[in-house]
Structure formats: structure tokens, C-alpha cells
C-alpha positions in Angstrom: 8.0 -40.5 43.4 6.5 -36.9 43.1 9.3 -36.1 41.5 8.4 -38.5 38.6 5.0 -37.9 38.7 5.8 -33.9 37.8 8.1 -34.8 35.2 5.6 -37.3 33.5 2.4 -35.1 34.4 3.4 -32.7 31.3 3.9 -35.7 29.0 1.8 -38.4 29.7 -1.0 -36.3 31.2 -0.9 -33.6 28.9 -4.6 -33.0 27.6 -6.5 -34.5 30.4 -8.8 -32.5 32.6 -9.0 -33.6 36.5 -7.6 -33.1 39.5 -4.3 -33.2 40.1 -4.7 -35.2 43.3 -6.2 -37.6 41.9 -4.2 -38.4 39.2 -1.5 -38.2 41.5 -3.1 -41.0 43.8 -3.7 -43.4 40.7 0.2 -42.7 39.8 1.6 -43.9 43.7 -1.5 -46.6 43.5 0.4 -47.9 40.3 3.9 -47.5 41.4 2.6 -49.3 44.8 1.1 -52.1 42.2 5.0 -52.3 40.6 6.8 -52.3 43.4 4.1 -55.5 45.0 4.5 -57.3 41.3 8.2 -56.8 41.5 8.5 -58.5 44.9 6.4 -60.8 44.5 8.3 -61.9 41.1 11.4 -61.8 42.5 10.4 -64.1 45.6 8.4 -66.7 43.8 11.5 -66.5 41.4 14.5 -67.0 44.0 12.8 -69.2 46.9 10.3 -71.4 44.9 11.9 -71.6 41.8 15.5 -71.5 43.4 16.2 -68.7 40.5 19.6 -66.7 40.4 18.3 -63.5 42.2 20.3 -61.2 39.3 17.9 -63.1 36.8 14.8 -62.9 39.4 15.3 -59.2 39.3 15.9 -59.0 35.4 12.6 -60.7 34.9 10.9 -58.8 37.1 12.1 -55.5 35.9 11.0 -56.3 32.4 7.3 -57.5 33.7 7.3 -53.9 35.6 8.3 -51.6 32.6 5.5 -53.8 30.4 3.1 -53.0 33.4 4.0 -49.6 33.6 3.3 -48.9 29.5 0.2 -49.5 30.1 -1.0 -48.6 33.3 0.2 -44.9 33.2 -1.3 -44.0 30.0 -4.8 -45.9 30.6 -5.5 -45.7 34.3 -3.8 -42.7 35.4 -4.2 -40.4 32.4 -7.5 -42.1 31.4 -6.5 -42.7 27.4 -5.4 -45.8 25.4 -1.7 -46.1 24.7 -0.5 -45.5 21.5 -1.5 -47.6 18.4 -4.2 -49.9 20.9 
């Protein structure tokens, strides 16, 4: 994970004064918030919806990446995503 957070720091961040700490605490807060949405998808998926768990995972995956497009720009860089 801090490995991804330096890579994406240059390009997502780019531009934005704060600290680095804290940017780097709102980027694990919203991996932590992808990896809770993604089990929590792919349980209510395969035990109360008796989903395949292939499928589960596919659908949670794509809720995750949608989730992610916008929560890195807006909460950890503090700006609006592209075209919003």
C-alpha cells in the first residue's frame, strides 16, 4: 500500500499542498473503506444471495474501482475528478 500511495502521490496529488501524512492516512482510510465494501459485497453476494463467488468477486471489484475514481481524487487529494 505505500507503495501505491508513492506511485499515485506524483499523479493524483500533484498540485496539492499538505502534509504528506495526512494524505497518506486518507489514502489507507480509503483503501480500508474498499477492502470493508469489497467483503461485504462479496458475502452478502455468496451467503444471502447464494451468488457464484467468481461473480461475487467480479461485482465487487467493479463497485471498488467506481469507489476508488472518486474517492482518491476528492477526499485524498481534495479536488473534483475530471469533468464533475
Amino acid at each position: 500500500m505505500g507503495y501505491n500511495f508513492l506511485l499515485q502521490r506524483a499523479r493524483t496529488f500533484s498540485g496539492r499542498e499538505g502534509l504528506v501524512l495526512t494524505k497518506a492516512f486518507l489514502f489507507v482510510m480509503v483503501n480500508l473503506l474498499g477492502l470493508l465494501l469489497n467483503t461485504a459485497i462479496v458475502y452478502v453476494l455468496v451467503e444471502l444471495l447464494d451468488a457464484w463467488y467468481m461473480a461475487a468477486q467480479a461485482a465487487a471489484s467493479v463497485v471498488i474501482a467506481i469507489q476508488s475514481f472518486f474517492a482518491y481524487p476528492k477526499i485524498v487529494a481534495g479536488h473534483q475528478c475530471p469533468g464533475m
